[in-house]
Backbone as XML, in Angstrom:
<?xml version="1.0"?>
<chain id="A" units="angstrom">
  <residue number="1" name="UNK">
    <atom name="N" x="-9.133" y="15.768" z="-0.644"/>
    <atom name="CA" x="-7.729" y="15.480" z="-0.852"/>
    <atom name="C" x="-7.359" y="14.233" z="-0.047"/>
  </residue>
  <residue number="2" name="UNK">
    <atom name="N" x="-6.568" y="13.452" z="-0.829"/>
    <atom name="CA" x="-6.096" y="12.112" z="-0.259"/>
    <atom name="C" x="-5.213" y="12.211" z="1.261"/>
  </residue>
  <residue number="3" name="UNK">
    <atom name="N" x="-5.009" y="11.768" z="2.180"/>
    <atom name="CA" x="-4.114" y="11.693" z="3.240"/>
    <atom name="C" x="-2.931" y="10.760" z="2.786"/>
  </residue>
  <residue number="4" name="UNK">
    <atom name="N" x="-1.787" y="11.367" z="3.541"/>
    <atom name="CA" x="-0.709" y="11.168" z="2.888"/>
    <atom name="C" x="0.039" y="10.057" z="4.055"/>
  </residue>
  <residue number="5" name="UNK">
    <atom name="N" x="0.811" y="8.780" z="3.793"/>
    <atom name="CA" x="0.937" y="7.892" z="5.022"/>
    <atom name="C" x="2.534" y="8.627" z="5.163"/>
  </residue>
  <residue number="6" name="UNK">
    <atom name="N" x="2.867" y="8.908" z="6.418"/>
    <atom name="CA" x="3.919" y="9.710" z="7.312"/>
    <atom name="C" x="5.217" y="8.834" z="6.764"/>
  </residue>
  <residue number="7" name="UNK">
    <atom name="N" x="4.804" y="7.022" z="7.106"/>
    <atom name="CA" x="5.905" y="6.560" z="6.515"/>
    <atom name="C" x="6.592" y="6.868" z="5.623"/>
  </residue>
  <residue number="8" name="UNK">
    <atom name="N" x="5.508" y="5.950" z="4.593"/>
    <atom name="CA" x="5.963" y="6.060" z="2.652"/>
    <atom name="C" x="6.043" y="7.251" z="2.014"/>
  </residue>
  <residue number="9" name="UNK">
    <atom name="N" x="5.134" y="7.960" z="2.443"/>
    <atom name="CA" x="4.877" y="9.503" z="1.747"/>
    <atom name="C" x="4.021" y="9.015" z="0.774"/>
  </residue>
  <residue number="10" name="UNK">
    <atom name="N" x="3.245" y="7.627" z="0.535"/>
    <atom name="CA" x="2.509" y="7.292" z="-0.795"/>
    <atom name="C" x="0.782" y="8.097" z="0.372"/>
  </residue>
  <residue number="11" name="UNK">
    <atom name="N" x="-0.018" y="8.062" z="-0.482"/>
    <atom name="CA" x="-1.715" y="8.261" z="-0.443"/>
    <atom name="C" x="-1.856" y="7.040" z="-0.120"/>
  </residue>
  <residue number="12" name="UNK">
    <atom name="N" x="-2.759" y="7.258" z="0.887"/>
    <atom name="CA" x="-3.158" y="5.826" z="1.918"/>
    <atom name="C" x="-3.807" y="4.847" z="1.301"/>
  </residue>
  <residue number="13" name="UNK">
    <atom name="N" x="-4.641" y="4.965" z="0.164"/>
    <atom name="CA" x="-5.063" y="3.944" z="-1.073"/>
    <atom name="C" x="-3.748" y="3.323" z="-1.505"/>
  </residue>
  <residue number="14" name="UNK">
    <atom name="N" x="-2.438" y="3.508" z="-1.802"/>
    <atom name="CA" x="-1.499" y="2.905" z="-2.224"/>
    <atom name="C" x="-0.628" y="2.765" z="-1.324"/>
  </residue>
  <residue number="15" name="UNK">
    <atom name="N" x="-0.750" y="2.858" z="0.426"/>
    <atom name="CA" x="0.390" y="2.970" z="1.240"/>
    <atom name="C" x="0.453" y="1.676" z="0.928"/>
  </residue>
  <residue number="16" name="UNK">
    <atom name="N" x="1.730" y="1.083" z="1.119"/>
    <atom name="CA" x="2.359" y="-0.690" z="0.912"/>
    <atom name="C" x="3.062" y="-0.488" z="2.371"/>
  </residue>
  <residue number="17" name="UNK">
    <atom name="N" x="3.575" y="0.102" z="3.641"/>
    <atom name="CA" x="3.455" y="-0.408" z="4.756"/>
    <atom name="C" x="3.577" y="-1.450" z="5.354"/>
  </residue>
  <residue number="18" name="UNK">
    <atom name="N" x="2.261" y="-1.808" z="5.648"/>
    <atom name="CA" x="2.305" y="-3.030" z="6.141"/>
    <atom name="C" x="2.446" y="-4.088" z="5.311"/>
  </residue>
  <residue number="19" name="UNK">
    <atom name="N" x="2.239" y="-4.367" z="4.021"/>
    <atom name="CA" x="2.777" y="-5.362" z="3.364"/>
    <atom name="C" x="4.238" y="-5.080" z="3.710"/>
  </residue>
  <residue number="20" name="UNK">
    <atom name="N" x="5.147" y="-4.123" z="3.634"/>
    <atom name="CA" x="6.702" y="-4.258" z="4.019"/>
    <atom name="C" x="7.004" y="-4.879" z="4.972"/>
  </residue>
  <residue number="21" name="UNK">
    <atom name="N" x="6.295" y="-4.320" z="5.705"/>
    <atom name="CA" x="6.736" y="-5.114" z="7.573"/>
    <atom name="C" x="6.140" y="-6.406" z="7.738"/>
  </residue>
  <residue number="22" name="UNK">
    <atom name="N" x="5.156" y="-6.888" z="6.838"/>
    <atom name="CA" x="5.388" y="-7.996" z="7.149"/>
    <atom name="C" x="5.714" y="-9.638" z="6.045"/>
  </residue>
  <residue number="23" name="UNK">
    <atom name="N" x="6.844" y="-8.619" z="5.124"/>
    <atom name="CA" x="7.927" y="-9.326" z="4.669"/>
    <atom name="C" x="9.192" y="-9.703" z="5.766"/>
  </residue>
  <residue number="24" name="UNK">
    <atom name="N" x="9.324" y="-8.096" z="6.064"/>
    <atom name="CA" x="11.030" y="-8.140" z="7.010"/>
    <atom name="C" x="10.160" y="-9.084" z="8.249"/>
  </residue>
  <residue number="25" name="UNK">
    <atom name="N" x="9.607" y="-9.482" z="8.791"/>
    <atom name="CA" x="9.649" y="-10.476" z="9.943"/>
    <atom name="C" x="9.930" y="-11.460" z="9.959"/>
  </residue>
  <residue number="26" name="UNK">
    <atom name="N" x="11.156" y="-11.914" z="10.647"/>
    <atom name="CA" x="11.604" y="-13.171" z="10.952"/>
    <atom name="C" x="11.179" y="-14.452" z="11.812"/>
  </residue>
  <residue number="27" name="UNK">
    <atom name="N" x="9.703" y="-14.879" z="11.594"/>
    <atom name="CA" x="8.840" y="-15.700" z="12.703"/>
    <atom name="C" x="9.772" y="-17.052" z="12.570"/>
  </residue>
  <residue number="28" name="UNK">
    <atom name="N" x="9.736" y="-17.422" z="13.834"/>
    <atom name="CA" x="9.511" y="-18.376" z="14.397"/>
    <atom name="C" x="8.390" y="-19.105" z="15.327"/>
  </residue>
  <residue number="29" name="UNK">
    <atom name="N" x="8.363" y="-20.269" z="14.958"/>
    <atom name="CA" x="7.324" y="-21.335" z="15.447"/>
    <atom name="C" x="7.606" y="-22.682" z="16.415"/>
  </residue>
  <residue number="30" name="UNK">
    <atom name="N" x="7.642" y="-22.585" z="17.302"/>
    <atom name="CA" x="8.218" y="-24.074" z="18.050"/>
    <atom name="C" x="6.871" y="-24.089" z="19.134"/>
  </residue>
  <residue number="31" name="UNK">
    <atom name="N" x="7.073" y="-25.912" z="19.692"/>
    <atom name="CA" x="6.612" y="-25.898" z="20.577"/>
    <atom name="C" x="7.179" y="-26.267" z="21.516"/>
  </residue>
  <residue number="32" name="UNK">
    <atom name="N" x="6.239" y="-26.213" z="22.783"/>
    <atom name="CA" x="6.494" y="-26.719" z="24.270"/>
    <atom name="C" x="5.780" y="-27.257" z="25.032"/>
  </residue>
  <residue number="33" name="UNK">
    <atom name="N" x="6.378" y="-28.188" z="25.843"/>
    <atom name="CA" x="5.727" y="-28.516" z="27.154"/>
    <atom name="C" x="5.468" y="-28.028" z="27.885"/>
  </residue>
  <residue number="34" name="UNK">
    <atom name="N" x="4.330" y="-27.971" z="28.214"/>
    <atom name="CA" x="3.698" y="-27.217" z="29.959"/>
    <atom name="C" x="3.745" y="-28.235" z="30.794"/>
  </residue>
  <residue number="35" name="UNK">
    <atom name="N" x="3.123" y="-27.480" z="32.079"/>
    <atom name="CA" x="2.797" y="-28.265" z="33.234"/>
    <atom name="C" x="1.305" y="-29.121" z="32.751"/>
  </residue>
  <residue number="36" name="UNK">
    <atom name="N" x="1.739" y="-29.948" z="33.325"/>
    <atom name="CA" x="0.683" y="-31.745" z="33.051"/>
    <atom name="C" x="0.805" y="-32.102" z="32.051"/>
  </residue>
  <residue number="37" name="UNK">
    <atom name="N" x="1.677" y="-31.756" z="30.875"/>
    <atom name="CA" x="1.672" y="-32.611" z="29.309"/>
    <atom name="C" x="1.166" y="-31.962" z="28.400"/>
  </residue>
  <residue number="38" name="UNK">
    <atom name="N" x="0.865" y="-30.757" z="28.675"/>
    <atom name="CA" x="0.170" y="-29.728" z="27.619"/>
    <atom name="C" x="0.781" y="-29.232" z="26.618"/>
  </residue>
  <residue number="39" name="UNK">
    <atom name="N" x="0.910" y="-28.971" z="25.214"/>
    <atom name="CA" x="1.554" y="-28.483" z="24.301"/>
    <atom name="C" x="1.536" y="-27.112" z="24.024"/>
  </residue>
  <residue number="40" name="UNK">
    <atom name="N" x="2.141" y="-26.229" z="24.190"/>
    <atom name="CA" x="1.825" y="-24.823" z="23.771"/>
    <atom name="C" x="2.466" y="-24.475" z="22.468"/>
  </residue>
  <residue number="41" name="UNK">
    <atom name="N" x="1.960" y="-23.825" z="21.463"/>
    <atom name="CA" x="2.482" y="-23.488" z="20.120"/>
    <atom name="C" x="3.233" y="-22.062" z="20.419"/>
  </residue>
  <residue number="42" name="UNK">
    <atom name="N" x="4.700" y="-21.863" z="20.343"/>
    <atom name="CA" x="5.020" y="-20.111" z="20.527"/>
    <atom name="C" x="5.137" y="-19.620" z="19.048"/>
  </residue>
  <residue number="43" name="UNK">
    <atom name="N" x="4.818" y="-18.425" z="18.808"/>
    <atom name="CA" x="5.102" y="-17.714" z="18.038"/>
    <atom name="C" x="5.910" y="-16.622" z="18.132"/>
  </residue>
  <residue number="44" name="UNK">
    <atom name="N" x="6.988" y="-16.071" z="17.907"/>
    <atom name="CA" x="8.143" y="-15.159" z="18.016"/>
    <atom name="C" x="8.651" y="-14.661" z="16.981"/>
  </residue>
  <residue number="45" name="UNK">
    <atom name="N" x="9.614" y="-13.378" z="17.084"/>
    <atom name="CA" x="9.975" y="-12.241" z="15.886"/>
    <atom name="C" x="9.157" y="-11.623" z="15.344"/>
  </residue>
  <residue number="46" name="UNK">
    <atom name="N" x="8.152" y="-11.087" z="15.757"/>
    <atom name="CA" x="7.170" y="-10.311" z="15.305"/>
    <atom name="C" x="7.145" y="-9.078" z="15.999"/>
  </residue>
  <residue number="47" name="UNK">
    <atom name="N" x="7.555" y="-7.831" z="15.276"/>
    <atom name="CA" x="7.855" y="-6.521" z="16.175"/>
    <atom name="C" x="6.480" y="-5.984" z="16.382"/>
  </residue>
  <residue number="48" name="UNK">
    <atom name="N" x="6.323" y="-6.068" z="17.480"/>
    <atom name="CA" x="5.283" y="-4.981" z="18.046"/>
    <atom name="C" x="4.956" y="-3.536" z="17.295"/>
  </residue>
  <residue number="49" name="UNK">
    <atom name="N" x="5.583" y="-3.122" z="17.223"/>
    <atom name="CA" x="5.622" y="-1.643" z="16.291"/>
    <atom name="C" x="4.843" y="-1.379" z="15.661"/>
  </residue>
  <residue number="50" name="UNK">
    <atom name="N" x="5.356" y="-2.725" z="14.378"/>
    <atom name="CA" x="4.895" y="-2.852" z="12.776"/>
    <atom name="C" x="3.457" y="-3.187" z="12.644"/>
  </residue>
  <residue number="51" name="UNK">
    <atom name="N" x="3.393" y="-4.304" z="13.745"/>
    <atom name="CA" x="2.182" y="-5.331" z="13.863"/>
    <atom name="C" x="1.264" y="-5.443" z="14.419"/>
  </residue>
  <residue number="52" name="UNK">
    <atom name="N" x="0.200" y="-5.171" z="14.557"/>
    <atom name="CA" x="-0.682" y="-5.230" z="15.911"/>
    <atom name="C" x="-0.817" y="-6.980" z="16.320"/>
  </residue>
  <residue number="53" name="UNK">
    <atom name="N" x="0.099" y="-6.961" z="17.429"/>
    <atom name="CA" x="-0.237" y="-8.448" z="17.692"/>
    <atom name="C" x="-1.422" y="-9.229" z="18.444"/>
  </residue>
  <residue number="54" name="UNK">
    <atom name="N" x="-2.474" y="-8.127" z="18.787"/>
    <atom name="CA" x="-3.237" y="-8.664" z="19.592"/>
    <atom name="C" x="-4.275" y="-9.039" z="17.915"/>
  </residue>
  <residue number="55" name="UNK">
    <atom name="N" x="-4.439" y="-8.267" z="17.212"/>
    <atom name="CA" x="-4.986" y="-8.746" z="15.695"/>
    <atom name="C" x="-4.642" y="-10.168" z="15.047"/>
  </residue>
  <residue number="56" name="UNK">
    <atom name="N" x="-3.629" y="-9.827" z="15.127"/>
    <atom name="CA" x="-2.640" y="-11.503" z="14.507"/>
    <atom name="C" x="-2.908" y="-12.616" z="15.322"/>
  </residue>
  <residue number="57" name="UNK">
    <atom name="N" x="-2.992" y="-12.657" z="16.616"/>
    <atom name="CA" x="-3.121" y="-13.530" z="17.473"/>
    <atom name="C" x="-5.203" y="-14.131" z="17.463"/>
  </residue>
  <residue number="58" name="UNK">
    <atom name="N" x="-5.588" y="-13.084" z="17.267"/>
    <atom name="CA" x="-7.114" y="-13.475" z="16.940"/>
    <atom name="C" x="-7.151" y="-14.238" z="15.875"/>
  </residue>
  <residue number="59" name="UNK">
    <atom name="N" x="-6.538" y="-13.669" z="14.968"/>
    <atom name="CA" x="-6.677" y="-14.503" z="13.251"/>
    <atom name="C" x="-5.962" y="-15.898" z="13.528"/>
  </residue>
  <residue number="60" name="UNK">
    <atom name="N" x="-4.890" y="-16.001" z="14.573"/>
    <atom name="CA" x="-4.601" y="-17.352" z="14.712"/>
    <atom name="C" x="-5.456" y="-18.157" z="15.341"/>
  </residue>
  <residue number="61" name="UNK">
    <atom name="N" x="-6.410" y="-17.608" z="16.196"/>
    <atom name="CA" x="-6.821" y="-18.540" z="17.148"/>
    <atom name="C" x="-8.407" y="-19.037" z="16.605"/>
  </residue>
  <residue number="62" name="UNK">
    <atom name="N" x="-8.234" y="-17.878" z="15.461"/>
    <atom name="CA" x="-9.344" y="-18.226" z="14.500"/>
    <atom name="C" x="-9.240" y="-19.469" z="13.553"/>
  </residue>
  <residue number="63" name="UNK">
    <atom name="N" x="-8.274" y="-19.230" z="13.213"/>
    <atom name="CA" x="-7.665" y="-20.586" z="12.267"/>
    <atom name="C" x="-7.637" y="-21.383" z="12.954"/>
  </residue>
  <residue number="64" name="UNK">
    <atom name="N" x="-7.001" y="-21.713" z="13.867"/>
    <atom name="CA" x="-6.154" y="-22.593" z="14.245"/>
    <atom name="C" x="-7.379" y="-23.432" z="15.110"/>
  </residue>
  <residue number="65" name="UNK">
    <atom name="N" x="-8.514" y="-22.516" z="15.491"/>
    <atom name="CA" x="-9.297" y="-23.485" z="16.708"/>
    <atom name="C" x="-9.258" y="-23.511" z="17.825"/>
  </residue>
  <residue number="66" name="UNK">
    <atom name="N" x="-8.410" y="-22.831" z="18.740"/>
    <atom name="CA" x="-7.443" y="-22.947" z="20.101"/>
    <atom name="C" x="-7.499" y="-21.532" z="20.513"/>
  </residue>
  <residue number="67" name="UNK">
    <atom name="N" x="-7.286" y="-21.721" z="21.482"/>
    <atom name="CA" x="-7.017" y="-20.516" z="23.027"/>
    <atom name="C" x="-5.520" y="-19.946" z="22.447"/>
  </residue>
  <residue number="68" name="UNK">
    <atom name="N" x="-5.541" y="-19.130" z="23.156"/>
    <atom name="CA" x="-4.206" y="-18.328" z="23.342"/>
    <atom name="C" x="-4.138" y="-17.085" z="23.774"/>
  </residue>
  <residue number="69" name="UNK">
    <atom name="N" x="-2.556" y="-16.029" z="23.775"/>
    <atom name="CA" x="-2.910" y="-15.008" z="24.396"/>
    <atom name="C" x="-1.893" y="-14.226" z="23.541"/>
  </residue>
  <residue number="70" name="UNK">
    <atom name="N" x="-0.969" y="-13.403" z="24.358"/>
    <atom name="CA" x="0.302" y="-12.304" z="23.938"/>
    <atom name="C" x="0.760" y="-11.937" z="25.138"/>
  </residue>
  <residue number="71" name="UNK">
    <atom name="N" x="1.680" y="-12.262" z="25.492"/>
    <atom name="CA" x="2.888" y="-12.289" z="26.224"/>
    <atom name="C" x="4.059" y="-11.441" z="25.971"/>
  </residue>
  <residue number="72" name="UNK">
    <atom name="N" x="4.406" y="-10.096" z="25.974"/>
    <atom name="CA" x="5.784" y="-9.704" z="25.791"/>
    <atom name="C" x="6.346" y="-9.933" z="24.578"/>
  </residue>
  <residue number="73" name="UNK">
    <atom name="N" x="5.081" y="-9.676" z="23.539"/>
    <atom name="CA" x="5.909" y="-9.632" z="22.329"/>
    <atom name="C" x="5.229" y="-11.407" z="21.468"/>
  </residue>
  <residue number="74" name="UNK">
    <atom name="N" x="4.844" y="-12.113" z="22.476"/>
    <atom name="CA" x="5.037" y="-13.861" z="21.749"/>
    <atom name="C" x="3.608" y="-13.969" z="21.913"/>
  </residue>
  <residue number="75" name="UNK">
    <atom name="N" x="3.459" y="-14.465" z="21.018"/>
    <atom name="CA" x="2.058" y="-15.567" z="20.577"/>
    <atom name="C" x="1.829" y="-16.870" z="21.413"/>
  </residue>
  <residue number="76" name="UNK">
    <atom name="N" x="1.001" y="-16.910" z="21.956"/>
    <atom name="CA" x="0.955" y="-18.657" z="22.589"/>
    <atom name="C" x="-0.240" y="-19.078" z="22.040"/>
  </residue>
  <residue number="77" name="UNK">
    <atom name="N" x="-0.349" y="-20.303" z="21.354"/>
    <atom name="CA" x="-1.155" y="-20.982" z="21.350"/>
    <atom name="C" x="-1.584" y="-21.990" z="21.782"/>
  </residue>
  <residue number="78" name="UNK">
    <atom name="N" x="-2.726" y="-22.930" z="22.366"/>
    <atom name="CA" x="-3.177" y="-23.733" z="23.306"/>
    <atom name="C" x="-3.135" y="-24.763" z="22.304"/>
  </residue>
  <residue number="79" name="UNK">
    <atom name="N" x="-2.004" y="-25.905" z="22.353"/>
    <atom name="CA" x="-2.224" y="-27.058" z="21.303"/>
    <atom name="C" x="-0.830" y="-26.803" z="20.337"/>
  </residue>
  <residue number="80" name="UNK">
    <atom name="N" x="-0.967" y="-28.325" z="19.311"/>
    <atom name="CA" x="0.014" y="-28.549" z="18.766"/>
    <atom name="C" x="-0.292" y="-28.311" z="17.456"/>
  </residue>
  <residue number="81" name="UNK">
    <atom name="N" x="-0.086" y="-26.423" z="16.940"/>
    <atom name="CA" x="-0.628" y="-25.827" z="15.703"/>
    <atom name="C" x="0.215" y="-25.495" z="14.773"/>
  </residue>
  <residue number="82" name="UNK">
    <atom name="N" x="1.518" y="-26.267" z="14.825"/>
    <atom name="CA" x="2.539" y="-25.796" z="13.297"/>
    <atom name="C" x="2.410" y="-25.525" z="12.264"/>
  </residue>
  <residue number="83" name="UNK">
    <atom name="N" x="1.840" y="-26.420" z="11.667"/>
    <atom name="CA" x="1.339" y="-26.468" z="10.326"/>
    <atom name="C" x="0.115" y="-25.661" z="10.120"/>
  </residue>
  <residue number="84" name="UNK">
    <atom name="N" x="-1.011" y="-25.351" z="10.998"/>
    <atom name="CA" x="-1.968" y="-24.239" z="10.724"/>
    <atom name="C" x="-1.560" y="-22.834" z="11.028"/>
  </residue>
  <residue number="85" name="UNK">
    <atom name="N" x="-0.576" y="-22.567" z="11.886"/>
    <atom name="CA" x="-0.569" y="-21.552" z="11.958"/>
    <atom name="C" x="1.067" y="-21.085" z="10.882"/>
  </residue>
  <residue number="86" name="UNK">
    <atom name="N" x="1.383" y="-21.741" z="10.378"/>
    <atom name="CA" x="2.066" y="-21.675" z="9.301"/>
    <atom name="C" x="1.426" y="-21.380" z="7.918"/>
  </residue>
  <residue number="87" name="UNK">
    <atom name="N" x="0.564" y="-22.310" z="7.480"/>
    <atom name="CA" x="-0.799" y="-21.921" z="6.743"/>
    <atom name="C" x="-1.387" y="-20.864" z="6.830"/>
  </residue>
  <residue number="88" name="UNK">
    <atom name="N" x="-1.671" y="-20.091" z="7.972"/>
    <atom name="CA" x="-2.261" y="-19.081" z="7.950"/>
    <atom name="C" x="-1.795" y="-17.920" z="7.614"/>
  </residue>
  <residue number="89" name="UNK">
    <atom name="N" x="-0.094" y="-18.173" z="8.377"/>
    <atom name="CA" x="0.364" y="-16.927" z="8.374"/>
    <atom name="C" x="0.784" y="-16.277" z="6.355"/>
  </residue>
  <residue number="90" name="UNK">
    <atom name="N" x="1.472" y="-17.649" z="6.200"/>
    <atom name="CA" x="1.616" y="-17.854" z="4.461"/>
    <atom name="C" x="0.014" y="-16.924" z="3.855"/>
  </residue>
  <residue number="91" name="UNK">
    <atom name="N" x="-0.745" y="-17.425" z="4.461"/>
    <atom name="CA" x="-2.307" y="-16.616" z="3.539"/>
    <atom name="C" x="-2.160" y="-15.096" z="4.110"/>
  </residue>
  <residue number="92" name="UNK">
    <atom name="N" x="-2.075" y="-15.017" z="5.218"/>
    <atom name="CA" x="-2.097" y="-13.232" z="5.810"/>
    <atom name="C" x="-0.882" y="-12.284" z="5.087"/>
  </residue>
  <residue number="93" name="UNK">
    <atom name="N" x="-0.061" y="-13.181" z="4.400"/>
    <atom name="CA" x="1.338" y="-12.734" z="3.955"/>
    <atom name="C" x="2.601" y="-12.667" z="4.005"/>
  </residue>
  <residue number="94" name="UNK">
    <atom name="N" x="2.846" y="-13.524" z="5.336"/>
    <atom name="CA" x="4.115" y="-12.989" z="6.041"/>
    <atom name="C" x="4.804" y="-14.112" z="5.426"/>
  </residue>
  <residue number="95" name="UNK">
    <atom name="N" x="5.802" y="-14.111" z="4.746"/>
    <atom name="CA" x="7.076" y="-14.617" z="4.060"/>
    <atom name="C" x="8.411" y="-15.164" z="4.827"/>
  </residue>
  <residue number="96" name="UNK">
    <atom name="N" x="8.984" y="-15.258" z="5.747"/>
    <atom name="CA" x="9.970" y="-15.400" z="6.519"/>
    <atom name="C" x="9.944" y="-16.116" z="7.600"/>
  </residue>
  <residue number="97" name="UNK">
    <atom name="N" x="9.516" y="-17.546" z="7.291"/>
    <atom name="CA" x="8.931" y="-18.102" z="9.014"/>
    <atom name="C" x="9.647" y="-20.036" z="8.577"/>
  </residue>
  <residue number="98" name="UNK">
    <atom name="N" x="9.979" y="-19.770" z="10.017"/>
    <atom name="CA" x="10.483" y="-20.763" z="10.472"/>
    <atom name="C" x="10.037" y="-21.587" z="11.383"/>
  </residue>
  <residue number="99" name="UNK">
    <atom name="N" x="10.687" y="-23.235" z="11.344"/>
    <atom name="CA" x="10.330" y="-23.659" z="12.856"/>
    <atom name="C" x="11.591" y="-24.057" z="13.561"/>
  </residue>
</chain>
């Protein structure tokens, strides 16, 4: 017998879940200056809950080429990655992102 997802109430072959949650996220993308001239890429609005961010943050740093970590919710990336990690996120699915 199929297992049933707690959320949806759909069978875990058809749970849609995480495709939901990661429509409703509202990302944002900016960067910053560090100490000595360094660029850091942030990533923000991504609920912990929904998302496993330490996952998301691998797949970025996969793409993207660069270091980074997870901070309280935010993405940092080592470098000036807008446009790839915009790219990426567009391929992983997430719909709602800004810079």
């Amino acid at each position: 017998m199929a297992e049933i997802c707690s959320v949806c109430g759909l069978p875990d072959e058809l749970c849609a879940c995480e495709n939901i949650a990661r429509e409703q996220q509202d990302i944002r993308i900016a960067t910053t200056k560090r100490r000595y001239g360094k660029v850091v890429t942030i990533i923000t609005g991504i609920d912990p809950t929904d998302i496993d961010l330490d996952d998301l943050a691998r797949f970025l740093k996969n793409k993207c080429a660069a270091g980074g970590t997870v901070k309280d919710g935010i993405i940092e990336l080592q470098g000036d990655h807008k446009k790839k990690a915009i790219r990426a996120l567009k391929e992983k699915g997430y719909t709602n992102i800004s810079e």
